[in-house]
N, CA, C and O atoms as a Tripos MOL2 file, in Angstrom:
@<TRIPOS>MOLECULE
protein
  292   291    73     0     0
PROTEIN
NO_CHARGES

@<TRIPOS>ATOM
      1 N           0.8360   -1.1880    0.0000 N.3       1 UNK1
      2 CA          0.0000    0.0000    0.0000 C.3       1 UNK1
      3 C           0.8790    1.2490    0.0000 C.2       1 UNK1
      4 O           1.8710    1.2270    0.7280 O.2       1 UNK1
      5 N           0.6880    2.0720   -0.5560 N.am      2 UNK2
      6 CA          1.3300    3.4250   -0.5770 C.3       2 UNK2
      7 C           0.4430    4.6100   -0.2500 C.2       2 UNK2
      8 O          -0.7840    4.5600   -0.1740 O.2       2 UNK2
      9 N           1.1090    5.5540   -0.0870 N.am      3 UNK3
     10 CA          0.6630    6.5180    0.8320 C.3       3 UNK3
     11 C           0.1300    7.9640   -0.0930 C.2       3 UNK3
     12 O           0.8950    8.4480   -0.9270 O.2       3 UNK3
     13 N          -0.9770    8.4490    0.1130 N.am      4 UNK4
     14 CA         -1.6810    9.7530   -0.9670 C.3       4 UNK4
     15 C          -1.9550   10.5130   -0.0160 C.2       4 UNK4
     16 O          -2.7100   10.1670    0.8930 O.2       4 UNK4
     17 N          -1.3520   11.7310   -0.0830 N.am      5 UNK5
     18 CA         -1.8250   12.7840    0.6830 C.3       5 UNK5
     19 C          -2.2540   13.9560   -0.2380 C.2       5 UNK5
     20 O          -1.7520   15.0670   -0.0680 O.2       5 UNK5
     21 N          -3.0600   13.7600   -1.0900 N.am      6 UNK6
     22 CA         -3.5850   14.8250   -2.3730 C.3       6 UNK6
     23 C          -5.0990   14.8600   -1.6250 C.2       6 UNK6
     24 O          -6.0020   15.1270   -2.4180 O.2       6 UNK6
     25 N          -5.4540   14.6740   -0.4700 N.am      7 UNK7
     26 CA         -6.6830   15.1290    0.3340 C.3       7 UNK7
     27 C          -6.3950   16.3920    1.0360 C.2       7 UNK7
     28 O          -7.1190   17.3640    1.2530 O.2       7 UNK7
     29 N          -4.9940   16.1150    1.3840 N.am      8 UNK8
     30 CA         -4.4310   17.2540    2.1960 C.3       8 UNK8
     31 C          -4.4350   18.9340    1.2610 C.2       8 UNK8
     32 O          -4.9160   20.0400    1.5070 O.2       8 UNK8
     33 N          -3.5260   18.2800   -0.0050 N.am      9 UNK9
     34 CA         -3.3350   19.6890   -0.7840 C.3       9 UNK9
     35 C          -4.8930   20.0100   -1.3800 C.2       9 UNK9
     36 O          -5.1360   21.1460   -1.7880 O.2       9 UNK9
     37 N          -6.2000   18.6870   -1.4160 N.am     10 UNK10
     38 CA         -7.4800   19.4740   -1.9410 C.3      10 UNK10
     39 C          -7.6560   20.3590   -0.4940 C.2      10 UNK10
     40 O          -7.9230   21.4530   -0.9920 O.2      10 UNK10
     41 N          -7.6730   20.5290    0.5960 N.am     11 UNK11
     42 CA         -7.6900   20.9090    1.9980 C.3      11 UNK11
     43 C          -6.9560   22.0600    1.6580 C.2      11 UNK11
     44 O          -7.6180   23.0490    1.3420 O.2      11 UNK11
     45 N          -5.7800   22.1400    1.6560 N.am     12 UNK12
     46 CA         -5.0240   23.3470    1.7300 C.3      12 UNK12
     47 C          -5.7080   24.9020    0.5320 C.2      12 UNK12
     48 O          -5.5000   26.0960    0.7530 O.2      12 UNK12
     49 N          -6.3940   24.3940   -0.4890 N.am     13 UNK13
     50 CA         -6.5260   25.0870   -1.6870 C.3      13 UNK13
     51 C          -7.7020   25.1770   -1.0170 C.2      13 UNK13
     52 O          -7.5300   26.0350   -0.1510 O.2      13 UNK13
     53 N          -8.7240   24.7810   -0.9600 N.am     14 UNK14
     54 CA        -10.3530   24.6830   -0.3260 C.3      14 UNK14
     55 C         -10.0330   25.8870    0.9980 C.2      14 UNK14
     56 O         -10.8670   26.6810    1.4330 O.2      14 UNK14
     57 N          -8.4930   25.7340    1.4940 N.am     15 UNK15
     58 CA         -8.9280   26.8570    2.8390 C.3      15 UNK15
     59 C          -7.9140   28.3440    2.5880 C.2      15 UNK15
     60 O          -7.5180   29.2640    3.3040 O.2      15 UNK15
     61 N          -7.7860   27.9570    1.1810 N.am     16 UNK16
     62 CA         -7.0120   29.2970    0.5420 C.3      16 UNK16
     63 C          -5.1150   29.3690    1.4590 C.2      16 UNK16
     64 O          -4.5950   30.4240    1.8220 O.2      16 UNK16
     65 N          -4.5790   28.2020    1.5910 N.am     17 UNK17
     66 CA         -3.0480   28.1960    2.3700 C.3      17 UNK17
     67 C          -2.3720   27.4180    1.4680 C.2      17 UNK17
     68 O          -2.8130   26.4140    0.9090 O.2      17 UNK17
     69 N          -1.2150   27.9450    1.3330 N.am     18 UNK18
     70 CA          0.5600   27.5980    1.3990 C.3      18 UNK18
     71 C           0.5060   26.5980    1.9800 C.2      18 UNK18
     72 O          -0.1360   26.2550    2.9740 O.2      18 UNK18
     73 N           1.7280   25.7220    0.8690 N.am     19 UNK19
     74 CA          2.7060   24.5640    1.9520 C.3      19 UNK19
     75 C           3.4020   25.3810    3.2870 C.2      19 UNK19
     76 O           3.5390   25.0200    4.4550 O.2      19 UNK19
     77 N           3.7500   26.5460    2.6380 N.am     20 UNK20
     78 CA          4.9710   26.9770    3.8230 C.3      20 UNK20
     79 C           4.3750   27.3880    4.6100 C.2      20 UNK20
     80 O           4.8690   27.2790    5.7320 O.2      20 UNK20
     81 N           2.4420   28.3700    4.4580 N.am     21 UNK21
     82 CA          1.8870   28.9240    5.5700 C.3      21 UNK21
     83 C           1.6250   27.1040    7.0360 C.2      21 UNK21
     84 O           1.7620   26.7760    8.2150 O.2      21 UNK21
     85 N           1.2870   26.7070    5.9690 N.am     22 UNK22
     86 CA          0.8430   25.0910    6.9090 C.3      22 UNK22
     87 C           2.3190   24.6710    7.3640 C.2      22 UNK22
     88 O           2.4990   23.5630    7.8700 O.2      22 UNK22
     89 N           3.1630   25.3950    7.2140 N.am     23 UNK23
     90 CA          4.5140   24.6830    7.9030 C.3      23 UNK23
     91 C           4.6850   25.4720    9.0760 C.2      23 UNK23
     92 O           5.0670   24.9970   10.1450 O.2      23 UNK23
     93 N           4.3950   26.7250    8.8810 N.am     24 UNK24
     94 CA          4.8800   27.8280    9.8210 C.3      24 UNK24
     95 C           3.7130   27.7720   10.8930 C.2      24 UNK24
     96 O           3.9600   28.1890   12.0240 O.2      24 UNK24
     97 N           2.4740   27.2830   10.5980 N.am     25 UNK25
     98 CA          1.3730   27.5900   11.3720 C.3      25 UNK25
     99 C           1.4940   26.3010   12.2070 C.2      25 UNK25
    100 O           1.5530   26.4340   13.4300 O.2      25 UNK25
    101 N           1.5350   25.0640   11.6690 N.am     26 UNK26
    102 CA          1.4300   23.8220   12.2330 C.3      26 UNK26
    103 C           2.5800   23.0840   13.1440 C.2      26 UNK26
    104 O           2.4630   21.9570   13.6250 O.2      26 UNK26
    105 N           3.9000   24.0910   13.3030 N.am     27 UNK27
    106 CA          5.1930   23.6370   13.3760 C.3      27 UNK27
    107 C           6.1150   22.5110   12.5750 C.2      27 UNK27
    108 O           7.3410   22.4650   12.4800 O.2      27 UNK27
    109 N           5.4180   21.8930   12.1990 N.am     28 UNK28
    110 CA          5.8810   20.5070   11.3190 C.3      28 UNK28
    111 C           7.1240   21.2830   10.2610 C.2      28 UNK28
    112 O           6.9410   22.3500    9.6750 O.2      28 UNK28
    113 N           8.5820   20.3280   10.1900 N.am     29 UNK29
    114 CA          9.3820   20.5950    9.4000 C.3      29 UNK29
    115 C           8.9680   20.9060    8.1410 C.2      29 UNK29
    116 O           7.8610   20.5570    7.7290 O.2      29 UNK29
    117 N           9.9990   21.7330    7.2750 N.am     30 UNK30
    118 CA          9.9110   22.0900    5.8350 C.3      30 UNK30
    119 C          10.2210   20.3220    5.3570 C.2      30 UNK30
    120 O           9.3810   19.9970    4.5180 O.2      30 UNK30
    121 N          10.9660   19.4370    5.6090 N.am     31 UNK31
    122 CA         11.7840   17.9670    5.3980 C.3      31 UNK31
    123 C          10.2920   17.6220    5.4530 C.2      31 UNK31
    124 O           9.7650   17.5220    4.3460 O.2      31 UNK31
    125 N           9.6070   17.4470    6.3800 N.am     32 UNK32
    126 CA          8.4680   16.5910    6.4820 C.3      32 UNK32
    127 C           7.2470   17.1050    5.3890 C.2      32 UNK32
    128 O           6.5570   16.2810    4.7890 O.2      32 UNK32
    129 N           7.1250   18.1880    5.2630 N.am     33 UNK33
    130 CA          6.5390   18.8300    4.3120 C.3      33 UNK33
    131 C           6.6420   18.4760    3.0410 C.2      33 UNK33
    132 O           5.7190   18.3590    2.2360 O.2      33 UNK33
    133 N           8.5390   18.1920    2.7510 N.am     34 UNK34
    134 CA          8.5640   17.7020    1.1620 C.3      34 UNK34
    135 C           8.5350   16.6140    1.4790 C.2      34 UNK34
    136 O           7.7380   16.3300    0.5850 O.2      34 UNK34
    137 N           8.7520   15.2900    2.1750 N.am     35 UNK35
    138 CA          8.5060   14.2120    2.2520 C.3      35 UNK35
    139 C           7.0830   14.0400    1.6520 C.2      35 UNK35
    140 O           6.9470   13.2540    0.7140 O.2      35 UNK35
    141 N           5.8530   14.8300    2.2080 N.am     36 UNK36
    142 CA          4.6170   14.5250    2.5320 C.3      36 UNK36
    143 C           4.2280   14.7490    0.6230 C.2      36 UNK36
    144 O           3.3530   14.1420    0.0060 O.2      36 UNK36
    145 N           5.3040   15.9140   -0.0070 N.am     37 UNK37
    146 CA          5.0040   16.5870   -1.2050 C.3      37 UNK37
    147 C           5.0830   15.1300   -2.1620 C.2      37 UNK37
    148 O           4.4840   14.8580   -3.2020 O.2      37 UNK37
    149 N           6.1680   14.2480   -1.2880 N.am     38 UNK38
    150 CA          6.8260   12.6140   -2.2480 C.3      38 UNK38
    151 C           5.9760   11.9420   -2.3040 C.2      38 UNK38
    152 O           6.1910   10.9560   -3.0090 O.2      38 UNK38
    153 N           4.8050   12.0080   -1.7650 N.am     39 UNK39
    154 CA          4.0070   10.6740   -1.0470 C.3      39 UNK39
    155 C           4.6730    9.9780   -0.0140 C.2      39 UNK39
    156 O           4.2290    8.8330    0.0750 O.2      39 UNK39
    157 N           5.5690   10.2250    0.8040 N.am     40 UNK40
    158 CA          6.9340    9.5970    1.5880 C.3      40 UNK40
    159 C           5.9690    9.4220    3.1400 C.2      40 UNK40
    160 O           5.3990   10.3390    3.7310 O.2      40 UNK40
    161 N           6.0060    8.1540    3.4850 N.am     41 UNK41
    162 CA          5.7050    8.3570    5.0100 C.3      41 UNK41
    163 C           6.0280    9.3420    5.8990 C.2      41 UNK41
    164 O           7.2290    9.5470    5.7260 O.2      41 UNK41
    165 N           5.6260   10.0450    6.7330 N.am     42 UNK42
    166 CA          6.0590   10.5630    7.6620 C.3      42 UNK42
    167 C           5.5770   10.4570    9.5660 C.2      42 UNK42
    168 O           4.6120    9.8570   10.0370 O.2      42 UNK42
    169 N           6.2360   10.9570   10.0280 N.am     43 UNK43
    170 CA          5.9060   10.4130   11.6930 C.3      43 UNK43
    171 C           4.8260   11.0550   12.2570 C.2      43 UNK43
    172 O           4.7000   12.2790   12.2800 O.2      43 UNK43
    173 N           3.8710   10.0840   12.8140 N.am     44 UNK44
    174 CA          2.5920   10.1600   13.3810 C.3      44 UNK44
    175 C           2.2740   11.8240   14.3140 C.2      44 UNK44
    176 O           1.2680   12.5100   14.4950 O.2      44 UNK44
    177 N           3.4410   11.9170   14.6410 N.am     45 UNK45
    178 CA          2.9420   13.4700   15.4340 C.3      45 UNK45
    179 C           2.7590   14.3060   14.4370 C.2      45 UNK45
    180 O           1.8780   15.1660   14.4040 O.2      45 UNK45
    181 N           3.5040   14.1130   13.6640 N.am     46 UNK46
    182 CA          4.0040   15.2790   12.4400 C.3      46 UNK46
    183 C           2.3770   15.4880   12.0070 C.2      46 UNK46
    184 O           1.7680   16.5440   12.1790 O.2      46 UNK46
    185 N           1.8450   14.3510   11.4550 N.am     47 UNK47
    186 CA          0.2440   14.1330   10.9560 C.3      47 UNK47
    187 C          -0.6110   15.2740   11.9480 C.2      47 UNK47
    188 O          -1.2280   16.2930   11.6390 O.2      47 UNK47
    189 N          -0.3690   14.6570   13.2010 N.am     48 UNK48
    190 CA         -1.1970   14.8820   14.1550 C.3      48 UNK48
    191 C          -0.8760   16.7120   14.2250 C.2      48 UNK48
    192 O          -1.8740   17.4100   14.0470 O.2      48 UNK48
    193 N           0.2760   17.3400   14.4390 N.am     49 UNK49
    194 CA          0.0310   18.5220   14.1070 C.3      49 UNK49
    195 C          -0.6630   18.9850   13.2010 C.2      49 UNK49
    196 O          -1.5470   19.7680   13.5490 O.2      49 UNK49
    197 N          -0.5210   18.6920   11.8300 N.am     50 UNK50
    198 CA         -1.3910   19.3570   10.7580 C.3      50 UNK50
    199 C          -2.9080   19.0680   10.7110 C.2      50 UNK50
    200 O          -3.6650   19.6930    9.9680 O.2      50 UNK50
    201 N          -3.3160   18.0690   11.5590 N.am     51 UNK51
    202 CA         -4.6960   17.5940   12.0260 C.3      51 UNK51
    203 C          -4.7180   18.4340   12.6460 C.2      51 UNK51
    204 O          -5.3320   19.3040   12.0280 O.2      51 UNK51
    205 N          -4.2410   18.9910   14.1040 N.am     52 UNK52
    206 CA         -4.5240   20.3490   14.6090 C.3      52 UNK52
    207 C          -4.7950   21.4560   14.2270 C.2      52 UNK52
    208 O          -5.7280   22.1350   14.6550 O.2      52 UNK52
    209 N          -3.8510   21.8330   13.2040 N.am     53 UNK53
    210 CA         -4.0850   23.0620   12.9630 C.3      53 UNK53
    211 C          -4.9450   23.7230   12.0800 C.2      53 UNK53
    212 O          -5.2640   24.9000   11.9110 O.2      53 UNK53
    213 N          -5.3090   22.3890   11.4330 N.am     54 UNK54
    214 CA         -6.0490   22.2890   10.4840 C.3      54 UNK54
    215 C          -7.8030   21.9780   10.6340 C.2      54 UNK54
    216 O          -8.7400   22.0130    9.8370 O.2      54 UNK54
    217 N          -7.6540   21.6410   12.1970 N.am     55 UNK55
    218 CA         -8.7300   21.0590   12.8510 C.3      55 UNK55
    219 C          -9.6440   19.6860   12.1310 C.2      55 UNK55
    220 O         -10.8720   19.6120   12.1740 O.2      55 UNK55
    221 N          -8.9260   18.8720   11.6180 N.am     56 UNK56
    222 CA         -9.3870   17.8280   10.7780 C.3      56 UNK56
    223 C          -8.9130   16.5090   11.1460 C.2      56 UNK56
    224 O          -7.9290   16.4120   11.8790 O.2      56 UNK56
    225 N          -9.4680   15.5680   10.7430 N.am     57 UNK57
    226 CA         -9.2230   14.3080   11.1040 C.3      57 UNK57
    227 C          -8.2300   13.6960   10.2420 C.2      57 UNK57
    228 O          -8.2400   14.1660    9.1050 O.2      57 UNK57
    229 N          -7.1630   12.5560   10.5060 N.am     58 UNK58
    230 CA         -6.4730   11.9860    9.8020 C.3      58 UNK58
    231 C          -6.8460   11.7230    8.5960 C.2      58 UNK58
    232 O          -5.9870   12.1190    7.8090 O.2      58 UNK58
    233 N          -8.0530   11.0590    7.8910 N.am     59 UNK59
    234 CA         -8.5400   10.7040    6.9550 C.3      59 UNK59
    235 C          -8.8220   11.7390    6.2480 C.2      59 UNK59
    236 O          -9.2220   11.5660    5.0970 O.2      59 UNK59
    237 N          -8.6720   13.1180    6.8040 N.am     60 UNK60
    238 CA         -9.6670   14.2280    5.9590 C.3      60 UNK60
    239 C          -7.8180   14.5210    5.2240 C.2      60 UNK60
    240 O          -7.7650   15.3900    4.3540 O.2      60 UNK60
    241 N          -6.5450   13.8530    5.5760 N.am     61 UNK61
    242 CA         -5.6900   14.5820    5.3300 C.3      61 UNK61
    243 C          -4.3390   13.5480    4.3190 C.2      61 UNK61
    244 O          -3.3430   13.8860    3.6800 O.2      61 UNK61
    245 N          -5.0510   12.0810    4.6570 N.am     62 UNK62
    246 CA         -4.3440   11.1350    4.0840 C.3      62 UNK62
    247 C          -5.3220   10.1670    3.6760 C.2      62 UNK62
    248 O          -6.4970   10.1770    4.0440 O.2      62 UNK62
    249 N          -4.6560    9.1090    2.6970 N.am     63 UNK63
    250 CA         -4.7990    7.8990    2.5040 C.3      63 UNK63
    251 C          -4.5070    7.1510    2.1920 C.2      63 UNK63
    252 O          -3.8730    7.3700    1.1600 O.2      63 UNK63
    253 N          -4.5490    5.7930    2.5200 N.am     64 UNK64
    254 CA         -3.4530    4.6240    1.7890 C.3      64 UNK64
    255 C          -3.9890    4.0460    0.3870 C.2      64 UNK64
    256 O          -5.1000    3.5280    0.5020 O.2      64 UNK64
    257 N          -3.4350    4.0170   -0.9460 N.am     65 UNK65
    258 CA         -4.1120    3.2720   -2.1450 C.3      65 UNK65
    259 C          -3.0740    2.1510   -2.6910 C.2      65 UNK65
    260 O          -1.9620    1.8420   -2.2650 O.2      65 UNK65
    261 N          -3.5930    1.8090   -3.4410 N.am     66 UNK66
    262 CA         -3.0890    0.2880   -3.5370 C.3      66 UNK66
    263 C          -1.7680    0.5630   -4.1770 C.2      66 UNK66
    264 O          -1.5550    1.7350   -4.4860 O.2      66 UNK66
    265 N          -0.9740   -0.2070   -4.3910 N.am     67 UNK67
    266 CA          0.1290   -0.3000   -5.0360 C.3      67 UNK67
    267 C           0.1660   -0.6990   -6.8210 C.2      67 UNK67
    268 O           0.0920   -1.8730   -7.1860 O.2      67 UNK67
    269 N           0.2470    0.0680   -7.4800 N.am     68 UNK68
    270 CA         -0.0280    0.0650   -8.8720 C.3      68 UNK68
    271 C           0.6150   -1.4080   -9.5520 C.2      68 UNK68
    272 O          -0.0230   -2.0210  -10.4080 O.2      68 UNK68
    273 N           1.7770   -1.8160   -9.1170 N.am     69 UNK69
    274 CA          1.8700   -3.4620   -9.6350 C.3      69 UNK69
    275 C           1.2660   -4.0960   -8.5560 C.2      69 UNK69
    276 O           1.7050   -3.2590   -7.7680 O.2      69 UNK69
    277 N           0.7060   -4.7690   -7.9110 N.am     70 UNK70
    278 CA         -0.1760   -4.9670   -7.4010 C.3      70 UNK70
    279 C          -1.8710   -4.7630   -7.8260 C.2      70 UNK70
    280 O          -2.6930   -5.4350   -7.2040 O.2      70 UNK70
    281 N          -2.1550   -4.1850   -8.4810 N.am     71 UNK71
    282 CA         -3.3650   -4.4080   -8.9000 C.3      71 UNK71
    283 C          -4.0210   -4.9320   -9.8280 C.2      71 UNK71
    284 O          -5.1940   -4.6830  -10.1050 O.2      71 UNK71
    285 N          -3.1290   -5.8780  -10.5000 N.am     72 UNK72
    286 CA         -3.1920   -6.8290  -11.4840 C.3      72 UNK72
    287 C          -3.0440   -8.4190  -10.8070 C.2      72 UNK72
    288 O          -3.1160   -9.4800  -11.4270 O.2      72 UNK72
    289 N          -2.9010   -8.2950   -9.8910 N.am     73 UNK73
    290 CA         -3.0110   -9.8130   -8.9790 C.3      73 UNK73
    291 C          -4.2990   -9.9470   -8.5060 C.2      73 UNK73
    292 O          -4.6120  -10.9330   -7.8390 O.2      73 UNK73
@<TRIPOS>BOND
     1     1     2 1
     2     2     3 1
     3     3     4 2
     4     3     5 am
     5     5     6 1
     6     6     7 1
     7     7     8 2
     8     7     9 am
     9     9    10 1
    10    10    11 1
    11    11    12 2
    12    11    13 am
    13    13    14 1
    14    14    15 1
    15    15    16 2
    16    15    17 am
    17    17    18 1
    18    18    19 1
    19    19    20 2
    20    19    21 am
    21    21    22 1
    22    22    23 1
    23    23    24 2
    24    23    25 am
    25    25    26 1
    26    26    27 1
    27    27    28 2
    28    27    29 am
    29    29    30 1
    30    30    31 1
    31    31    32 2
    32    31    33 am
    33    33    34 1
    34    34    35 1
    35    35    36 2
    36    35    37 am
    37    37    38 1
    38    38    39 1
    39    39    40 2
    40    39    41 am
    41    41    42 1
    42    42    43 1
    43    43    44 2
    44    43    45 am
    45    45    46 1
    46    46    47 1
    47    47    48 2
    48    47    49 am
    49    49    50 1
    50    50    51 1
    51    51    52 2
    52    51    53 am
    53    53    54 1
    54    54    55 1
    55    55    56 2
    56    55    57 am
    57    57    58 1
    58    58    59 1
    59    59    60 2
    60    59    61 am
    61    61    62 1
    62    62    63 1
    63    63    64 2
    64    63    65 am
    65    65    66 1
    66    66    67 1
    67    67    68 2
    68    67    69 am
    69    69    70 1
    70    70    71 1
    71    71    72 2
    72    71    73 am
    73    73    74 1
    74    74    75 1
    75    75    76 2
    76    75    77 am
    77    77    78 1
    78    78    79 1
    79    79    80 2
    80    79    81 am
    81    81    82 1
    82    82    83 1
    83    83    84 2
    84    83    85 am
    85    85    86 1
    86    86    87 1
    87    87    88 2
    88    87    89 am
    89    89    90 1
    90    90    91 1
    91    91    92 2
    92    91    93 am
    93    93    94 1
    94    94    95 1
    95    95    96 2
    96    95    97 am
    97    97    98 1
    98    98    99 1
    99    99   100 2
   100    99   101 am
   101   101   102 1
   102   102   103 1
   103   103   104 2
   104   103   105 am
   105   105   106 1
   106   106   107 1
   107   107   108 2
   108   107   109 am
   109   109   110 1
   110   110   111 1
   111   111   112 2
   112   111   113 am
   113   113   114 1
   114   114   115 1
   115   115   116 2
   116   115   117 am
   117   117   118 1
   118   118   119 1
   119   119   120 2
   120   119   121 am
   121   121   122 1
   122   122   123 1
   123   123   124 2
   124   123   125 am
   125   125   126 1
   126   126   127 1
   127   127   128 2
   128   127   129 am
   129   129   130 1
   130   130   131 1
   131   131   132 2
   132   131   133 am
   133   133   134 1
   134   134   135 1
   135   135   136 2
   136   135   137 am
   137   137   138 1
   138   138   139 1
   139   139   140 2
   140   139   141 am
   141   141   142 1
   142   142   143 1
   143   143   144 2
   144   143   145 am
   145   145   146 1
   146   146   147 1
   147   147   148 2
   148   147   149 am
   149   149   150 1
   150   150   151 1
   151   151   152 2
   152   151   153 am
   153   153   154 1
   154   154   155 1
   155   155   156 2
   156   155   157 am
   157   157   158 1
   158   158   159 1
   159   159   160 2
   160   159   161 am
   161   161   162 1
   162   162   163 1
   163   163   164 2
   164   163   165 am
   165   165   166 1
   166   166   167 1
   167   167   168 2
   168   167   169 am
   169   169   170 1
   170   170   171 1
   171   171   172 2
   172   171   173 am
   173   173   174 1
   174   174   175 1
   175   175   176 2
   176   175   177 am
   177   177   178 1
   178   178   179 1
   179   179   180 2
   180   179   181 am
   181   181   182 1
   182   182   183 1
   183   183   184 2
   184   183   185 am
   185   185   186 1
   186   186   187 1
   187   187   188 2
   188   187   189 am
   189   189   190 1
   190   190   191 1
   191   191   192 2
   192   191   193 am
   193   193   194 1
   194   194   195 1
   195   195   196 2
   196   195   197 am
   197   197   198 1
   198   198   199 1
   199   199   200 2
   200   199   201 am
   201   201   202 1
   202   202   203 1
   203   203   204 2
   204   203   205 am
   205   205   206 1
   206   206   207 1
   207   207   208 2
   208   207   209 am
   209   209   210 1
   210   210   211 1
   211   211   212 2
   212   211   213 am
   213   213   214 1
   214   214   215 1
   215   215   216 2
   216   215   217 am
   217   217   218 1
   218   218   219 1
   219   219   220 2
   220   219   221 am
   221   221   222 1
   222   222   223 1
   223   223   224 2
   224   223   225 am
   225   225   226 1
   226   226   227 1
   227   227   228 2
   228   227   229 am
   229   229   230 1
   230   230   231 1
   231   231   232 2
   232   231   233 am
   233   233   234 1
   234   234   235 1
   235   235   236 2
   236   235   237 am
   237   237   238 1
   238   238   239 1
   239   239   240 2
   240   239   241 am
   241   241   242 1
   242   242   243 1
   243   243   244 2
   244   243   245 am
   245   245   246 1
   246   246   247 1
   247   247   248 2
   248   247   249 am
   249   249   250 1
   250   250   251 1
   251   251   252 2
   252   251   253 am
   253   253   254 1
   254   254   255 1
   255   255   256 2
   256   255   257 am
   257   257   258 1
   258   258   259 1
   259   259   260 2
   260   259   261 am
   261   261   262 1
   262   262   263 1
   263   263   264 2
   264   263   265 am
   265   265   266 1
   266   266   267 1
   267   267   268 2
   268   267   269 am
   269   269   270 1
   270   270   271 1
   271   271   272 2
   272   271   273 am
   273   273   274 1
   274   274   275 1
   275   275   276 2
   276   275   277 am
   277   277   278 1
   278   278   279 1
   279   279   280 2
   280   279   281 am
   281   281   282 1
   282   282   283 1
   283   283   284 2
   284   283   285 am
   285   285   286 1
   286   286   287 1
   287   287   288 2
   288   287   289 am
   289   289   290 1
   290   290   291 1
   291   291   292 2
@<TRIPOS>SUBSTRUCTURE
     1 UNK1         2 RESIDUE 1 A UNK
     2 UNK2         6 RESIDUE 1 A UNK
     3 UNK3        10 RESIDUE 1 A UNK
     4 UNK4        14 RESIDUE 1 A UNK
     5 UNK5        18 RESIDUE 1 A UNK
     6 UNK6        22 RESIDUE 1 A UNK
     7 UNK7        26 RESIDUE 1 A UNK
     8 UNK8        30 RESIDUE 1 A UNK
     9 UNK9        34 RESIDUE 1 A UNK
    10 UNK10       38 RESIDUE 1 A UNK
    11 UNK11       42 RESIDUE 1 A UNK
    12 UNK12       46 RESIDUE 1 A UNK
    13 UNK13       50 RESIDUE 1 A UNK
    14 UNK14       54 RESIDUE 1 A UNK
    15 UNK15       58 RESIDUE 1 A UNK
    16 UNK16       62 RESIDUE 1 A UNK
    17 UNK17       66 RESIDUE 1 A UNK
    18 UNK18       70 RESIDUE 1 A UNK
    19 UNK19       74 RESIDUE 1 A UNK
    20 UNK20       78 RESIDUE 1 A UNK
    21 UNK21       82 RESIDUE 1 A UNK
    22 UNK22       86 RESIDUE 1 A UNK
    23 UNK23       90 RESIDUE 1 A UNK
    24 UNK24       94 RESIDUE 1 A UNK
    25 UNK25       98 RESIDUE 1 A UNK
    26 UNK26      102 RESIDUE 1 A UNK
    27 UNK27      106 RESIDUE 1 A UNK
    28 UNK28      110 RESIDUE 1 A UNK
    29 UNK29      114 RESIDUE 1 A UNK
    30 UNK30      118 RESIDUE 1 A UNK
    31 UNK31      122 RESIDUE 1 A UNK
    32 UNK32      126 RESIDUE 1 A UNK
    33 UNK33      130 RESIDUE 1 A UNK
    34 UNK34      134 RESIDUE 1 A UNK
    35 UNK35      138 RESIDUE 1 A UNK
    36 UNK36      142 RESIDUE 1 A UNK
    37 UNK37      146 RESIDUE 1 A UNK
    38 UNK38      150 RESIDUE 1 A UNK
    39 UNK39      154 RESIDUE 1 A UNK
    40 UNK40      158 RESIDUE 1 A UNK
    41 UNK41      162 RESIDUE 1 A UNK
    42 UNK42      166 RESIDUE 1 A UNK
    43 UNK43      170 RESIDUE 1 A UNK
    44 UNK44      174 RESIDUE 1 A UNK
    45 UNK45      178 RESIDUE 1 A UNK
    46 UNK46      182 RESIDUE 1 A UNK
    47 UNK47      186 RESIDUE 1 A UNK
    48 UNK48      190 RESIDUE 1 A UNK
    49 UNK49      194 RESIDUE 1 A UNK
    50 UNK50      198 RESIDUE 1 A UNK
    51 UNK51      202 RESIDUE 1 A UNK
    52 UNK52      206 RESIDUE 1 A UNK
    53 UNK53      210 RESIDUE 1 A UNK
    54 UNK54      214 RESIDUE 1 A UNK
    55 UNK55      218 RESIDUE 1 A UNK
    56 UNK56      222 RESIDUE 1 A UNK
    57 UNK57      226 RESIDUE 1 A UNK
    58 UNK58      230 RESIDUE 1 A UNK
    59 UNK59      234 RESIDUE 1 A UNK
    60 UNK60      238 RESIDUE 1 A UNK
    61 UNK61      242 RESIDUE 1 A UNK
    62 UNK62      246 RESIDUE 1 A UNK
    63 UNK63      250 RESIDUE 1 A UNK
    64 UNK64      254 RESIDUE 1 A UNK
    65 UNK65      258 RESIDUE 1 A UNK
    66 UNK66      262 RESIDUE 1 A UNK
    67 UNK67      266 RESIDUE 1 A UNK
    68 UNK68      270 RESIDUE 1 A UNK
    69 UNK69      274 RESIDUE 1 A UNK
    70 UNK70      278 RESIDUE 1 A UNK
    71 UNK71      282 RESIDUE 1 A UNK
    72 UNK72      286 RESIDUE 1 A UNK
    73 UNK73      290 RESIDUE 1 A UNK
């Protein structure tokens, strides 16, 4: 399973913010930020800040989808 956080950036555009305003507001690293930009895992607090600041639930901000070779099995 791999990791989609394109809920997050429909979120960010829907509330009119920046990667960098959501970096500066949420504390979460600029590193974790471009990680998040990779689809790249990142660490559970890190989430949990931008759920804060964002006042939203994990799901409103990620999701896991299948793995593209993998979906032919």
């Amino acid at each position: 399973m791999a990791i989609s956080y394109n809920k997050l950036w429909k979120l960010l555009i829907d509330k009119g913010l920046k990667k960098t305003e959501l970096v500066k507001m949420s504390g979460i690293t600029s590193n974790a930020m471009a990680k998040m930009g990779k689809n790249e895992s990142v660490q559970v607090d890190t989430l949990g800040k931008v759920c804060a600041c964002l006042n939203c639930d994990i799901s409103d901000i990620m999701e896991f989808v299948p793995d593209e070779a993998k979906e032919g099995e």
